[in-house]
C-alpha positions in Angstrom: 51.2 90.7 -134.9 51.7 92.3 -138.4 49.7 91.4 -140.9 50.6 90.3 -144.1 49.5 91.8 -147.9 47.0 89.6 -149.8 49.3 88.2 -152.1 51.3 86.9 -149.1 49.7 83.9 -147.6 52.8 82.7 -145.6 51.1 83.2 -142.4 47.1 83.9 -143.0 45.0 84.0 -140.2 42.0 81.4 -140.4 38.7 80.3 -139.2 37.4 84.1 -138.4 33.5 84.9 -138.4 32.2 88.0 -138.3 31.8 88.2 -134.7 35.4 87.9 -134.4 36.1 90.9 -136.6 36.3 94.6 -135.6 34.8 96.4 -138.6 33.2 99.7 -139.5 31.6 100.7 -142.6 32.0 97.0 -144.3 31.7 96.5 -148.2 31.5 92.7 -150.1 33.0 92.6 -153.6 32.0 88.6 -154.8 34.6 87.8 -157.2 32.8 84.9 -159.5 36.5 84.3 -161.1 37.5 82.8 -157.8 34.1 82.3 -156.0 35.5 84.2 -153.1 33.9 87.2 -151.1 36.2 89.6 -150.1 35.2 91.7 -147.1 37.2 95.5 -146.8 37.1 97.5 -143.7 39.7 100.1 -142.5 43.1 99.1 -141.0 44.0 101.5 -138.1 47.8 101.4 -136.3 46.4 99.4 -134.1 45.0 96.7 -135.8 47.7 96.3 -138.4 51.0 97.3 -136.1 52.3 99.3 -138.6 53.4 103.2 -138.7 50.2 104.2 -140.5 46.6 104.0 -141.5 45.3 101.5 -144.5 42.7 99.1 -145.6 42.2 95.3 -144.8 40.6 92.2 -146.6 39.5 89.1 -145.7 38.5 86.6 -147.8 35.4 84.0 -147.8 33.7 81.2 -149.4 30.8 80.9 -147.7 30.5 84.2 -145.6 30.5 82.5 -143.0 34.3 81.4 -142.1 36.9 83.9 -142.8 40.6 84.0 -143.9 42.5 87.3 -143.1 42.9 90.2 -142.6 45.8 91.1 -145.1 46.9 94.5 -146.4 45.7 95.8 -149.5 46.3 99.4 -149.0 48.5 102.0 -147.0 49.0 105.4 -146.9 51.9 106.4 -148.9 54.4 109.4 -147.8 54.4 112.2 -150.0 51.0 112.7 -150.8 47.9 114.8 -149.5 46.7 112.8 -146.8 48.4 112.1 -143.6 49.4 108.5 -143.7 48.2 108.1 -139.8 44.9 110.8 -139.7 42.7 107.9 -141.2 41.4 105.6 -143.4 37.2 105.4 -143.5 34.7 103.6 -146.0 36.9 101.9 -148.3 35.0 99.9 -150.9 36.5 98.1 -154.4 34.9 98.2 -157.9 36.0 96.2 -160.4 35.8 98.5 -163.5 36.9 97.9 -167.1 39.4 94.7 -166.0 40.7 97.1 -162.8 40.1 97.4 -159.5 39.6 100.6 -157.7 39.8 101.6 -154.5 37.8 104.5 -153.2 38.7 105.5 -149.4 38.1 108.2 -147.6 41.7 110.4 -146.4 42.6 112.9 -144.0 45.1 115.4 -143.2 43.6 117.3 -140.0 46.9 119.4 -140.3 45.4 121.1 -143.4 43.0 123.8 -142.4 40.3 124.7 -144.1 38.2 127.3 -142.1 38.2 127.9 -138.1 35.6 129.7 -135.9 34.5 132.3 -135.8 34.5 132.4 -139.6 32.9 128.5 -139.5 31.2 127.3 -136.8 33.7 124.5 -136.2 37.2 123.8 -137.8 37.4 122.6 -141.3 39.9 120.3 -142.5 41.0 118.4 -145.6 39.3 115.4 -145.9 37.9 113.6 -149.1 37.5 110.4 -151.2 40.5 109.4 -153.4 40.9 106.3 -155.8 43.4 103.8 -155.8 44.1 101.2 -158.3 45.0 97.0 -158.2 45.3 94.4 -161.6 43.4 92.5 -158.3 41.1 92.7 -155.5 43.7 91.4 -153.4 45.8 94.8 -154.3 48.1 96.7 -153.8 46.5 99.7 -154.3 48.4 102.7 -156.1 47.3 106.2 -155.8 45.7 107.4 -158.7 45.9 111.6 -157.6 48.2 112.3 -155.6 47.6 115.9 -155.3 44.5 115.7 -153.4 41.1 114.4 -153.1 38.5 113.8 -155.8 35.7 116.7 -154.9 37.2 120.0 -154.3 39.7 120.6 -152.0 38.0 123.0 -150.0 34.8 120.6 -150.0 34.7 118.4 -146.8 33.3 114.7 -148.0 33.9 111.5 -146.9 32.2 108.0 -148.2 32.3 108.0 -152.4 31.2 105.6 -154.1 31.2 104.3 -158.0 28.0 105.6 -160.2 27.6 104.6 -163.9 25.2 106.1 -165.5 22.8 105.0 -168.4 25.5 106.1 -170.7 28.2 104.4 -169.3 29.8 107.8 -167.8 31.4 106.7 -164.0 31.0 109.4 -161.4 32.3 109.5 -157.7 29.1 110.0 -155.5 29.6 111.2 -152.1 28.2 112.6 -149.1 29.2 116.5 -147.8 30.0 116.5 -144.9 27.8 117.9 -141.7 30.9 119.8 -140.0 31.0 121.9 -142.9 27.3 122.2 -144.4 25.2 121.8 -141.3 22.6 119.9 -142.9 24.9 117.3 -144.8 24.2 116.6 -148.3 24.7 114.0 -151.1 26.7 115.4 -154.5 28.1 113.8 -157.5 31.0 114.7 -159.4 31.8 113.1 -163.4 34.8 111.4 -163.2 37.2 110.6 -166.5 37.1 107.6 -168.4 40.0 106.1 -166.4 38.4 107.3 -162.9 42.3 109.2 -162.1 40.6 112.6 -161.6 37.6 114.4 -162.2 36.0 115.3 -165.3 33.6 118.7 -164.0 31.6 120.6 -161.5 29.8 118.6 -159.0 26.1 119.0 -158.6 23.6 118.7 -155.5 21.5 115.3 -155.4 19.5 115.7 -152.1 20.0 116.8 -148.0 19.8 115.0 -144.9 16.9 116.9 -143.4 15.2 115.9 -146.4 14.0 112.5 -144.5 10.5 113.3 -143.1 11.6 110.7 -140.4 14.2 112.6 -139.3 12.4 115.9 -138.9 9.5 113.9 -137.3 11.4 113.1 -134.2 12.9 117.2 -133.9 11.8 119.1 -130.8 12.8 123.0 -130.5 16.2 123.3 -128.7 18.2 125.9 -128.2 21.3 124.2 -129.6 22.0 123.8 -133.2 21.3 120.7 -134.8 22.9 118.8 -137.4 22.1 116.5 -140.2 24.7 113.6 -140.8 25.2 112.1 -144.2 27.1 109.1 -144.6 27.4 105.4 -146.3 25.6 106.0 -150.5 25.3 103.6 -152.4 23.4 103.3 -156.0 21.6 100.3 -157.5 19.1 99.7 -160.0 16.2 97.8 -159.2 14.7 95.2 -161.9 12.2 97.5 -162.4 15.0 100.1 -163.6 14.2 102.3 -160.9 17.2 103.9 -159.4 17.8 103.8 -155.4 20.4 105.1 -153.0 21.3 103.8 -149.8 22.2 106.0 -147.3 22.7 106.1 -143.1 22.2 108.9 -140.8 20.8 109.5 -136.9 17.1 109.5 -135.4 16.7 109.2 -131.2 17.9 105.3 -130.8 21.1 105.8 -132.6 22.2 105.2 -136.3 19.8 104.2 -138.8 20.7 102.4 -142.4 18.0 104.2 -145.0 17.3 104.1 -148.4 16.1 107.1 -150.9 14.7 106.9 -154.7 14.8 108.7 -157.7 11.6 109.8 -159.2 13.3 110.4 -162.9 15.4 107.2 -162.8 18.3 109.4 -163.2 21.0 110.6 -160.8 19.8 113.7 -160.8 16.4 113.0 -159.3 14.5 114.5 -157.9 14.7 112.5 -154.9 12.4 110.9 -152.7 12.9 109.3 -149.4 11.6 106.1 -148.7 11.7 104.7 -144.7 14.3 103.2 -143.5 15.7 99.7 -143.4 17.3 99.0 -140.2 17.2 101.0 -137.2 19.0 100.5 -133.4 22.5 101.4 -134.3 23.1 100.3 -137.5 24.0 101.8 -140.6 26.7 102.4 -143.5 25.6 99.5 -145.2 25.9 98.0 -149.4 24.1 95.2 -151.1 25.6 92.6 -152.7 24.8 89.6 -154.5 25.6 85.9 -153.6 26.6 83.5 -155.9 23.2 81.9 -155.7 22.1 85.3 -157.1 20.4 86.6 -153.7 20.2 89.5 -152.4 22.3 90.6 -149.3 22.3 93.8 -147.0 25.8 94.2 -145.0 26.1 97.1 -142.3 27.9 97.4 -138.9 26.2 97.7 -135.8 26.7 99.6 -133.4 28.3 102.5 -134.5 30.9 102.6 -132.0 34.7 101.1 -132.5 36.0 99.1 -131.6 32.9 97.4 -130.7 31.2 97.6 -134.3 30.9 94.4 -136.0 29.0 93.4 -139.7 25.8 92.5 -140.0 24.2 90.5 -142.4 20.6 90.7 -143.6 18.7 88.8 -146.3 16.7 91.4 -148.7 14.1 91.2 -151.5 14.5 92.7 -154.6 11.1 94.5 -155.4 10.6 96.4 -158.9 11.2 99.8 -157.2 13.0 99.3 -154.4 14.7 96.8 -151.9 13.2 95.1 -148.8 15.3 93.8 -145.8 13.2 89.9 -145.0 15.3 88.9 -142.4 19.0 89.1 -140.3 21.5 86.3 -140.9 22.3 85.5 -137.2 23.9 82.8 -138.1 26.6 84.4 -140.2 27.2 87.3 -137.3 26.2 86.1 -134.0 
């Protein structure tokens, strides 16, 4: 059946949990006005029986029973991105009284490079911001013209960064189709987040994780290093730490990196990683009892991915996963 927008709660869908819910790189925003957790995953043809791509919510009290999903977001005509090529990694950040949207768009009919000039075919693909008075949306389009790195970048998966200065700054990952060895980047963004504000600039690399290159053997075919899923928090220790997913030998792994200068800039050093056995793309969020929470999918696969929940400690440089929620997911 269609589903309906948030606003529209003529026919809601209610009682879901988690293990009910098809959903792939899962973000939490807790809205305290309302005690309510709103979950947003992408909304494919398929699951929303419309003409093209979007982004869905549902909406929780206790994270355990929830109400949805409803529309917050579709790909509009007449823009950049294809409206039925994709929507991946949507996340909302409320932001000076707004709500913004960053997803990840696609238009594969774009081409960027082919072989034998790139080892695989390019495409357009990048983060843009939408914008909602409400969690619940609509999102708007804030560029339409195209995404927020450069055009000729590929990069999927920003995410909101404000830094000790109050500057905001899309941070994404570059994507391994293009670079090889996928990296992390950041690029300012203006006061009102509808564009960029400069050049971006190099954080750190996938191959930087000794765990990764621990498991390498010599091969004859090329291997890649997959960046996906940052996220930034401070630690009450004001130490600065990124969350970040890629691949070792069982499957996708949910890591976690730190900066050495406290600053985006780093230098960066990479810490082990969280959960292992398929899991990954995750955030942290806070509860309203003011705990800490990890949220990721597992396994990687759709339609079969589902969110996870995991209780973590806060420690002064860093974050510690204690224990999975089964009872919230299983």
């Amino acid at each position: 059946m269609p589903y309906n927008h948030a606003s529209d709660t003529s026919n809601p869908g209610k009682g879901h949990q988690l293990r009910d819910i098809p959903a792939h790189d899962p973000f939490v925003l807790p809205h305290k006005e309302t005690n309510t957790y709103y979950l947003y995953t992408t909304g494919i043809p398929e699951l929303t029986d419309r003409e093209r791509n979007g982004v869905l919510v549902y909406k929780s009290k206790d994270l355990l029973n929830w109400e949805g999903p409803y529309v917050v977001f579709e790909v509009p005509d007449g823009t950049w991105a294809h409206p039925q090529h994709g929507t991946w990694a949507p996340e909302v950040h409320e932001y000076r009284s707004k709500y913004y949207l960053f997803v990840t768009l696609h238009n594969r009919d774009t081409i960027l490079a082919e072989p034998p000039e790139v080892w695989k075919t390019n495409h357009l693909r990048g983060t843009s911001i939408a914008v909602s008075d409400s969690p619940e949306g609509p999102f708007e389009l804030l560029k339409k013209d195209g995404p927020v790195p450069p055009e000729n970048f590929m990069t999927l998966d920003g995410t909101l960064y404000e830094d000790e200065d109050g500057k905001p700054w899309m941070v994404y990952c570059h994507e391994w189709i293009q670079t090889i060895d996928g990296t992390f980047e950041a690029i300012p963004l203006k006061p009102d987040l509808s564009a960029a504000d400069g050049e971006p600039r190099h954080l750190f690399k996938a191959s930087d994780a000794p765990w990764i290159n621990a498991e390498r053997k010599p091969d004859v075919k090329p291997y890649v290093y997959v960046s996906d899923g940052c996220q930034l928090y401070r630690t009450k220790g004001d130490h600065l730490v990124m969350l970040w997913s890629s691949y070792n030998h069982e499957g996708y792994v949910q890591t976690i990196a730190r900066s050495k200068s406290g600053k985006l800039e780093g230098p960066w050093e990479q810490l082990d990683p969280l959960v292992a056995g398929d899991s990954g793309h995750g955030m942290l969020f806070k509860t309203f009892e003011d705990a800490w929470m990890l949220i990721l999918h597992h396994p990687f696969s759709t339609p079969e991915s589902r969110a996870k929940i995991y209780d973590v400690e806060e420690t002064e440089d860093s974050f510690k996963v204690i224990k999975s929620r089964d009872e919230l997911h299983s």
